[in-house]
C-alpha positions as CSV (number, residue, x, y, z in Angstrom):
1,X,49.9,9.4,25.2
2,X,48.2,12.1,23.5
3,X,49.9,11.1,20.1
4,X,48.1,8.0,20.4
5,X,44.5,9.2,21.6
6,X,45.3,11.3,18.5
7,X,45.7,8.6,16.4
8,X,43.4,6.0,17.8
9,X,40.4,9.1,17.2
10,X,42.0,9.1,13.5
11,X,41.6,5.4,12.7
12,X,38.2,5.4,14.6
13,X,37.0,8.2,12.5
14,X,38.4,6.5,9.3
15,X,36.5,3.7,9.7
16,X,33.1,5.3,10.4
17,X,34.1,6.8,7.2
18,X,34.3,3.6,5.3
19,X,31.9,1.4,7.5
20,X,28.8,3.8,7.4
21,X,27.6,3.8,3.7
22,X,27.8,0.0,3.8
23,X,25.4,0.0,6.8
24,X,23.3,2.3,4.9
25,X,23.6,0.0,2.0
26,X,23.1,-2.9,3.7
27,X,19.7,-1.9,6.4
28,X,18.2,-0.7,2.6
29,X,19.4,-4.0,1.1
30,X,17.9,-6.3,4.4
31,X,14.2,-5.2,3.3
32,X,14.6,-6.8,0.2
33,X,14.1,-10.0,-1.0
34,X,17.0,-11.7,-4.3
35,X,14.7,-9.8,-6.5
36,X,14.4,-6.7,-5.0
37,X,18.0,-6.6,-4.4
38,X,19.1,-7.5,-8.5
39,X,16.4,-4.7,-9.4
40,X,18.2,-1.7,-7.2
41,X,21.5,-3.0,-8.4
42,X,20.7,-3.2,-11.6
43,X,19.0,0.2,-11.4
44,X,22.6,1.4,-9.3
45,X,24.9,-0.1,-12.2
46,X,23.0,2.3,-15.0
47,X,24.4,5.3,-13.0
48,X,27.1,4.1,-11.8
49,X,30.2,2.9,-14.5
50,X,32.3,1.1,-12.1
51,X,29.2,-1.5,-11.0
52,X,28.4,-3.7,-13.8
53,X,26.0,-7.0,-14.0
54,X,28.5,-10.2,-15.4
55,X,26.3,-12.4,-18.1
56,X,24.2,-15.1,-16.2
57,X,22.2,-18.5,-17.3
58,X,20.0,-18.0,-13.9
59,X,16.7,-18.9,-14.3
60,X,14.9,-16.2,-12.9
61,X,16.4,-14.0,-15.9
62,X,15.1,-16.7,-18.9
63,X,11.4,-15.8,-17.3
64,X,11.9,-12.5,-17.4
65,X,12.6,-12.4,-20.6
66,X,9.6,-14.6,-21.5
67,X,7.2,-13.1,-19.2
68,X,8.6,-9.3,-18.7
69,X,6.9,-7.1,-16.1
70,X,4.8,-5.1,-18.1
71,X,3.3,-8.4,-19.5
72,X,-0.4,-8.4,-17.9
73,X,-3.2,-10.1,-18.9
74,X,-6.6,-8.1,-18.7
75,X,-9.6,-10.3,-17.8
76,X,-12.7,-9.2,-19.9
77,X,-15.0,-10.2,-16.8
78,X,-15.2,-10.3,-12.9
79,X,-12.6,-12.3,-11.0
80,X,-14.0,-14.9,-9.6
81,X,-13.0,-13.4,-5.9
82,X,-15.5,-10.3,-7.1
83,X,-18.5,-12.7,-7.7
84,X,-17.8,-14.5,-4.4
85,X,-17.8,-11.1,-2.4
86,X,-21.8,-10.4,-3.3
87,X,-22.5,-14.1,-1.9
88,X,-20.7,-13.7,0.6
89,X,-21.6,-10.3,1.7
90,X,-25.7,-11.8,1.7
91,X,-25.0,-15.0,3.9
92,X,-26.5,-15.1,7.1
93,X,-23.0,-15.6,9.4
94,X,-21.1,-13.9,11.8
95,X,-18.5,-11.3,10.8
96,X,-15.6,-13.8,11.7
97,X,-17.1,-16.3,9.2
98,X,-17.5,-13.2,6.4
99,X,-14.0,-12.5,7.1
100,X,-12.6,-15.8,7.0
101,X,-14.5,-16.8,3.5
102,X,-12.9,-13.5,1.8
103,X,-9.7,-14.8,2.9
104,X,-9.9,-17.8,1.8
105,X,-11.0,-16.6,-1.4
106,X,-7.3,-15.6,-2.4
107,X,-6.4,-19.0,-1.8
108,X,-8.2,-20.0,-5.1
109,X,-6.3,-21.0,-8.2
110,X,-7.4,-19.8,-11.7
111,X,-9.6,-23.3,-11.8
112,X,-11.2,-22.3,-8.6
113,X,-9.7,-24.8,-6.7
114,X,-8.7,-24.5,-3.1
115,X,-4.4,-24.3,-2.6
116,X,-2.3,-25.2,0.3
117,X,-3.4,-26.4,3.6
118,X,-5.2,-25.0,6.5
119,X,-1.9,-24.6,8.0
120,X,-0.8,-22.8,5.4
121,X,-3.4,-21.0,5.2
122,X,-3.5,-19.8,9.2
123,X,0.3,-18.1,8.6
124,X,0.4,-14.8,9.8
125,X,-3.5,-14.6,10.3
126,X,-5.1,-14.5,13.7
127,X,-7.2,-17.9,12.8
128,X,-6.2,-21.4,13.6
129,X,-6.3,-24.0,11.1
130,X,-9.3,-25.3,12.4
131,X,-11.6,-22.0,12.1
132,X,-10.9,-21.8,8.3
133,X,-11.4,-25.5,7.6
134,X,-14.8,-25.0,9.7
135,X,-15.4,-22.5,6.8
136,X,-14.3,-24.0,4.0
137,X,-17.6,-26.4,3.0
138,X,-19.6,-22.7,3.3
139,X,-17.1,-21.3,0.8
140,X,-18.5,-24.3,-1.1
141,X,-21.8,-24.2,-1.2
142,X,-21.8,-20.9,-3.6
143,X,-21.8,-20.5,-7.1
144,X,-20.2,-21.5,-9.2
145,X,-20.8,-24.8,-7.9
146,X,-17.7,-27.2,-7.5
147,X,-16.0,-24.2,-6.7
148,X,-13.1,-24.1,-3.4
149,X,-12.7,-28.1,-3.8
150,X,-9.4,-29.6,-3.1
151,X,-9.2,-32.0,-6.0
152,X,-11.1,-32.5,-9.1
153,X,-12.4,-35.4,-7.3
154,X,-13.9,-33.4,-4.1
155,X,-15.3,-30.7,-7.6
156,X,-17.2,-33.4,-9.1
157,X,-18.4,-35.0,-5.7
158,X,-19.7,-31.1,-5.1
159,X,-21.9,-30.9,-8.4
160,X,-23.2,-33.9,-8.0
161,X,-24.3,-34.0,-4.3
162,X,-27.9,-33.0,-4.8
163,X,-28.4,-35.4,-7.5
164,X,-30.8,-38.0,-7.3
165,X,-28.8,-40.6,-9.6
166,X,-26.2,-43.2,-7.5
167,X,-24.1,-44.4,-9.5
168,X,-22.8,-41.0,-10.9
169,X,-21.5,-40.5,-7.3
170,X,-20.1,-43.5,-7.2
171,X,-18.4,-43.3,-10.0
172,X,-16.7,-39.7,-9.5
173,X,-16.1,-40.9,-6.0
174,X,-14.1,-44.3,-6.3
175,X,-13.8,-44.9,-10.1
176,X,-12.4,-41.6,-11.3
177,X,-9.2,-42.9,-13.1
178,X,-11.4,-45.9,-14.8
179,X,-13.9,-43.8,-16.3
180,X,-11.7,-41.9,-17.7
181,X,-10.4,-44.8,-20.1
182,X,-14.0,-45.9,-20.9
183,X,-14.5,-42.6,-22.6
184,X,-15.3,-43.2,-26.5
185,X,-16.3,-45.9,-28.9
186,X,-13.1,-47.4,-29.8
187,X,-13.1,-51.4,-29.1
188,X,-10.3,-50.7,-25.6
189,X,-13.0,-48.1,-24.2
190,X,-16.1,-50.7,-24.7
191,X,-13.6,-53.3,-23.2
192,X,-12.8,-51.1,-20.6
193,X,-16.5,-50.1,-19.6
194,X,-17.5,-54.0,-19.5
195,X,-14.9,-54.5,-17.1
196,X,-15.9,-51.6,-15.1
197,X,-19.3,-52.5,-15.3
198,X,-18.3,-55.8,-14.2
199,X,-16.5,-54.5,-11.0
200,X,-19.1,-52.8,-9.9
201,X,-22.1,-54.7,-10.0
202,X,-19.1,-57.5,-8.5
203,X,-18.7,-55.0,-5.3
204,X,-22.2,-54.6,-4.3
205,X,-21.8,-51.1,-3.7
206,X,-25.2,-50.4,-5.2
207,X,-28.6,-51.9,-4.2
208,X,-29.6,-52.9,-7.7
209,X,-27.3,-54.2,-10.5
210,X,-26.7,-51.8,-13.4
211,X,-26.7,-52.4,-17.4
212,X,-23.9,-50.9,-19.7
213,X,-26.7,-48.3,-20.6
214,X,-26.8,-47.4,-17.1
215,X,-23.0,-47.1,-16.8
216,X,-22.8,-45.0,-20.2
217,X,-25.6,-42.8,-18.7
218,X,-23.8,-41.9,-15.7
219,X,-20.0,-41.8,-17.3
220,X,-22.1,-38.8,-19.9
221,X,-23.5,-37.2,-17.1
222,X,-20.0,-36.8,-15.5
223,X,-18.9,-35.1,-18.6
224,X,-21.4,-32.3,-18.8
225,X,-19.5,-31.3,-15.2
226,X,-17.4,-28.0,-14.8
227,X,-13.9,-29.4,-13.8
228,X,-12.8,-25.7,-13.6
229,X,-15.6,-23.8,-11.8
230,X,-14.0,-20.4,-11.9
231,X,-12.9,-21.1,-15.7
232,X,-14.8,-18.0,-17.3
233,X,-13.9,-15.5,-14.5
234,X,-11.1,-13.4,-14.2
235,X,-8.3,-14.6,-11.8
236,X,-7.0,-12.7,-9.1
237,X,-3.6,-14.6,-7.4
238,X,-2.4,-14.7,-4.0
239,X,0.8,-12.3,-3.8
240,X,3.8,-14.1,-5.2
241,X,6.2,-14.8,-2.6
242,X,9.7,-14.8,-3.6
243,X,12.4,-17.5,-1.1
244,X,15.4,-16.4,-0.6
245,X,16.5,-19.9,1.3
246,X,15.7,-23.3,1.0
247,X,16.4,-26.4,3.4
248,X,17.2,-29.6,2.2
249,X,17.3,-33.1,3.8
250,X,20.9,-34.3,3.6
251,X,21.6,-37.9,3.4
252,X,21.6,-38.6,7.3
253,X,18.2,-36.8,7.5
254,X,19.1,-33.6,8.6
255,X,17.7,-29.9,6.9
256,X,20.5,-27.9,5.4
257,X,19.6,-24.3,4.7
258,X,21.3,-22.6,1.6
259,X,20.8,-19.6,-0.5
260,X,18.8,-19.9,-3.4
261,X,20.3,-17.5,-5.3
262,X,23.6,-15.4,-4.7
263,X,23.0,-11.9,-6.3
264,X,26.8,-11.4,-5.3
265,X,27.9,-13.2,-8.0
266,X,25.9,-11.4,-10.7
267,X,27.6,-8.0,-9.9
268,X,31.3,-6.9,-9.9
269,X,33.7,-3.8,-10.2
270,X,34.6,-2.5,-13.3
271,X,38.1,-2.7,-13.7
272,X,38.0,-1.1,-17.1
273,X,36.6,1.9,-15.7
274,X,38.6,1.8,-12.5
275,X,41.9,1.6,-14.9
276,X,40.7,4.5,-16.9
277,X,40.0,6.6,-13.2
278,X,44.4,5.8,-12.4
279,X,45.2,7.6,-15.6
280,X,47.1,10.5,-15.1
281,X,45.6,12.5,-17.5
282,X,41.9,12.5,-15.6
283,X,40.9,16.0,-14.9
284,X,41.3,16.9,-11.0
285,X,37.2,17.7,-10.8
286,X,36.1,14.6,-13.3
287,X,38.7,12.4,-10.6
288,X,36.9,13.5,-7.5
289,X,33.3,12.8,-8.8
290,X,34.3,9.2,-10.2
291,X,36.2,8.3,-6.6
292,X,32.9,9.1,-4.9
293,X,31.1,6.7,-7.2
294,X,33.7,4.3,-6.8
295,X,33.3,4.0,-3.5
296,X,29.5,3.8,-3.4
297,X,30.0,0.4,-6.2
298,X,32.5,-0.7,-3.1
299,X,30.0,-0.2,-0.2
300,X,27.3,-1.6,-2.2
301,X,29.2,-4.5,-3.1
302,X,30.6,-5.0,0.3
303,X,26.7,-4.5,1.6
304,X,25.6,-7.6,-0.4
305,X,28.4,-9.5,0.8
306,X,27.1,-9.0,4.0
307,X,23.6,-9.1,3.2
308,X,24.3,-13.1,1.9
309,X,26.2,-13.6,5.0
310,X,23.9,-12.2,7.3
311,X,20.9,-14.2,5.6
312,X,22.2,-17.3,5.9
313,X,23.6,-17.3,9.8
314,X,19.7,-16.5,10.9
315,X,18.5,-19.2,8.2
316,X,21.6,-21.5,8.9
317,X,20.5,-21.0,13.2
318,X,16.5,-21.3,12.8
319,X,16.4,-24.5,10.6
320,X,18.9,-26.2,12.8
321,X,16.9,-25.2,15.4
322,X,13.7,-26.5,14.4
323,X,14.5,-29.8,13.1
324,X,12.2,-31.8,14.4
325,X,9.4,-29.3,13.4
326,X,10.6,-29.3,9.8
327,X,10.1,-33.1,9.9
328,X,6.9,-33.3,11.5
329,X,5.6,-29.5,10.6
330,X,3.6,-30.6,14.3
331,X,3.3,-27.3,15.8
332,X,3.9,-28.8,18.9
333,X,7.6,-29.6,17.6
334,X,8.5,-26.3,17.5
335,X,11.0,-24.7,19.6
336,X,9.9,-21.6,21.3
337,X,12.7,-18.6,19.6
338,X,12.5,-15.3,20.2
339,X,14.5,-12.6,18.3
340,X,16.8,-11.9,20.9
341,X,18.2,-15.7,21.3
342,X,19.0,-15.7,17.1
343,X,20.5,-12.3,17.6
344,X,22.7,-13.5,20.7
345,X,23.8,-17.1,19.0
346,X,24.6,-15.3,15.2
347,X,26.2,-12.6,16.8
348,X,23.6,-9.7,15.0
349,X,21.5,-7.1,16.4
350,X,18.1,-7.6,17.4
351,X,17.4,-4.7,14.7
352,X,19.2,-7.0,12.3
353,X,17.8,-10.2,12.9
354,X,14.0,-8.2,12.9
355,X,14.8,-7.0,9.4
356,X,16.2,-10.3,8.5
357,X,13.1,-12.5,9.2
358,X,10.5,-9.9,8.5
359,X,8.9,-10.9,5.1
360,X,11.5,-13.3,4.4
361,X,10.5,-16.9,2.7
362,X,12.1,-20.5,3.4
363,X,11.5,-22.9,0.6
364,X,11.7,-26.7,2.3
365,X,12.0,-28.7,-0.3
366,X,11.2,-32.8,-0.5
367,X,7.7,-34.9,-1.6
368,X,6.1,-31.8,-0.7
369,X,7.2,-29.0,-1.6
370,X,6.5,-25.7,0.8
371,X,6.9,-22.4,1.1
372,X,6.6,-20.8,4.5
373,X,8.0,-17.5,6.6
374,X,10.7,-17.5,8.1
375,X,9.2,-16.1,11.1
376,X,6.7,-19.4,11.4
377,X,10.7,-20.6,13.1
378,X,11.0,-17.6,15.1
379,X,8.2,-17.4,17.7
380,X,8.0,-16.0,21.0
381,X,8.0,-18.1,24.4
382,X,4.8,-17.8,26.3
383,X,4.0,-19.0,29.5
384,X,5.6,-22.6,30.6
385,X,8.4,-22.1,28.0
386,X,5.1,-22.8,25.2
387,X,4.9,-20.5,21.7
388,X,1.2,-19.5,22.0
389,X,0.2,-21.8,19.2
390,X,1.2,-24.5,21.0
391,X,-1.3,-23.5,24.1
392,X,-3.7,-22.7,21.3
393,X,-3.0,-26.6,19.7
394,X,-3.0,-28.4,23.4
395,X,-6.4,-26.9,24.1
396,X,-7.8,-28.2,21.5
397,X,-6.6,-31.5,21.8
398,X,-8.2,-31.3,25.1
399,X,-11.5,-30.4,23.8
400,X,-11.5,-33.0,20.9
401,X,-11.4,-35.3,24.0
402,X,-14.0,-33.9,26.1
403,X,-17.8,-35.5,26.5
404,X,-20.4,-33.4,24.0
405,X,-22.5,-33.7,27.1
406,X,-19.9,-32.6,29.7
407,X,-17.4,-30.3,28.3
408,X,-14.7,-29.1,30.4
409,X,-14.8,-25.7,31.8
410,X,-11.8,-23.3,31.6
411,X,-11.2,-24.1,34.9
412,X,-10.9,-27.8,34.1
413,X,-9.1,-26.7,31.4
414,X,-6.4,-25.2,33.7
415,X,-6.0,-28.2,35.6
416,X,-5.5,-30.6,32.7
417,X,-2.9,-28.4,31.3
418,X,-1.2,-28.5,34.6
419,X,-1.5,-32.2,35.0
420,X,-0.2,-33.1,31.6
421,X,1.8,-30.6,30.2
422,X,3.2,-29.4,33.2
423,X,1.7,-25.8,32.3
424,X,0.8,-23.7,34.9
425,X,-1.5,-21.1,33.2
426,X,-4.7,-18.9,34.8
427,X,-8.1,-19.2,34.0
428,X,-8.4,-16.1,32.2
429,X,-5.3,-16.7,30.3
430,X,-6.6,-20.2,29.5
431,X,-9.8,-18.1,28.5
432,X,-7.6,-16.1,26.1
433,X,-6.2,-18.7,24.3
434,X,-9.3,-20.8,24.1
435,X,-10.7,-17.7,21.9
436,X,-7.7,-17.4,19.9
437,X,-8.1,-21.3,19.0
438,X,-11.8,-20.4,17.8
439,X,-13.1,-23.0,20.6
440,X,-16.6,-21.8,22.2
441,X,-17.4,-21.1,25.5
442,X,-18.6,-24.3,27.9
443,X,-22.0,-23.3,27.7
444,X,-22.0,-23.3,23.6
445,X,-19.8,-26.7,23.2
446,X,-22.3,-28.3,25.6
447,X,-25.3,-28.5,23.0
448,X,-22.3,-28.8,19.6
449,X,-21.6,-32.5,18.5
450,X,-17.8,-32.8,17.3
451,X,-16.9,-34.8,14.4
């Protein structure tokens, strides 16, 4: 009996042995995202002789080679995010609104343009989609003008909205692609602009025909517009997120998560060095140093085995999960998940499954392409089994439906939620959320007309 305590202590202890630097490896390696995780092992197989990186034709290692690290472009002026600040900074709006509009200023391509969608934009922020879209015509108003459109048309539309002249509205506003061939003096662009011409003065969109001078007037004045507003600033990007899985609609309509990239398969052994360790020859103190490295290449090897593994379970659980959300990306779609139920059905720590989802990007792929955290699928329940952005999104439903003249009260409020959700929430936690949506108080929304 005691031989075998004995022994079972042994084989417990040998395991720890072999086990624990993996863990190490592998709660280092869980922070990271593919990137991070090639750079440490590529920085680990310099020192160490039995890791070594295998030859690849992955994409990600053609643009580093075009565009290396170091490669940084130095902009001779301001970013355009620097000249917004001042404007911003002299505006007569609440703190909220100064807050949101510097925000939303890292959302602006090198054009000036405004990327992504409010709900894109809300991720991870404490504002609803509706609070930044309330603030997105006051991010327009400044200079340069045109600047935080969402098209070239909305740009245009922008620069020319305190201009007396019609038809150059009309023209950036429902004959963008057509002027764009009447452009020039070649016999097809008079063609075209006569046909134009004729379709407009044929749609009596205007109160007073126009001439072909008129039309060549207005088509000129378009041209002198800025279709890049923030073209001679500098250009400050939004942190580049890097995915490390994707979900894909298989051919019965369903998302499939996979791995982007494997960074397993760009590392190995090396079993010319590990040959060269067996030969008898190696001196006893050389053989003891080299074994220890070996082992680390192992643990780090078997670490990324795991970190791949572990990855894709929590991906391979959340997307399943939220299927109907991924279709609809309706926030009321979404399945409330905490932590603990992933760590419970993938059979992971809570620690684990924290790391996992922490930082961590999920490309869905289709017409529209997206990019969004992992953690969007992993919310917390509130009360009545809702995530909170759900009680945030059903309240304002509500109040898009309520008279301007008579609008509810958060006691009303309660009692909706109860008799059509089923939710059974108290005032002062309806009061909460109502705050967190960016809705006003009774008293304000009273004397506010809604679009």
């Amino acid at each position: 009996m005691v031989i075998a305590s004995t022994q079972s202590l042994a084989t417990r202890l040998q395991t720890d042995t072999v086990l624990y630097p993996t863990l190490q490896q592998l709660i280092r390696l869980l922070s990271c995202d593919r990137n991070q995780v090639v750079k440490y092992l590529q920085a680990e197989a310099k020192e160490n002789p039995f890791l070594i990186e295998t030859p690849t034709d992955n994409r990600d290692s053609l643009i580093g080679d075009v565009l290396p690290e170091w490669y940084d472009v130095q902009a001779a002026s301001a970013t355009i995010q620097e000249h917004l600040y001042g404007q911003i900074a002299a505006l007569s709006i609440s703190n909220q609104q100064r807050e949101i509009l510097i925000y939303l200023t890292q959302w602006l391509s090198s054009a000036g343009y405004l990327e992504q969608t409010p709900e894109t934009w809300a991720q991870g922020t404490s504002w609803s989609p509706q609070e930044l879209e309330r603030c997105v015509p006051i991010l327009q108003s400044l200079d340069p003008p045109g600047i935080g459109a969402r098209s070239l048309r909305e740009c245009l539309l922008l620069q020319l909205q305190d201009d007396v002249e019609e038809l150059a509205r009309l023209l950036a506003r429902d004959y963008l692609e057509e002027i764009a061939d009447c452009v020039g003096h070649s016999p097809k662009a008079i063609e075209n602009c006569e046909l134009l011409l004729q379709k407009i003065n044929g749609s009596l969109q205007l109160t007073s025909q126009i001439t072909y001078k008129d039309l060549q007037a207005a088509i000129a004045q378009i041209q002198t517009l800025e279709p890049r507003p923030a073209r001679n600033f500098g250009y400050s990007n939004v942190p580049i997120v890097t995915p490390d899985l994707q979900a894909e609609l298989t051919a019965n309509q369903t998302w499939q998560v996979s791995l982007i990239a494997q960074p397993r398969q760009r590392f190995c052994l090396n079993q010319e060095a590990i040959h060269l360790l067996q030969q008898p020859q190696a001196k006893a103190q050389d053989k003891q140093r080299l074994e220890k490295l070996l082992q680390k290449a192992q643990s780090l090897l078997t670490a990324l085995d795991q970190w791949q593994e572990n990855l894709l379970k929590v991906g391979q659980f959340l997307v399943e999960r939220q299927q109907a959300f991924l279709h609809s990306q309706d926030a009321l779609a979404l399945i409330p998940t905490p932590q603990q139920i992933v760590a419970q059905s993938v059979g992971l720590s809570n620690a684990t499954v924290s790391r996992i989802v922490r930082s961590r990007y999920l490309r869905v792929c289709g017409t529209r392409e997206r990019t969004i955290p992992l953690a969007s699928l992993c919310v917390p329940m509130s009360v009545g089994g809702r995530t909170p952005q759900q009680i945030q999104q059903l309240l304002l439903r509500l109040v898009a439906e309520e008279s301007p003249n008579q609008p509810y009260t958060d006691e009303q409020l309660v009692q909706l939620l109860k008799l059509r959700y089923h939710l059974s929430i108290a005032r002062r936690t309806v009061a909460k959320y109502r705050k967190a949506a960016g809705i006003a108080s009774t008293s304000m929304r009273r004397h506010r007309d809604y679009d």
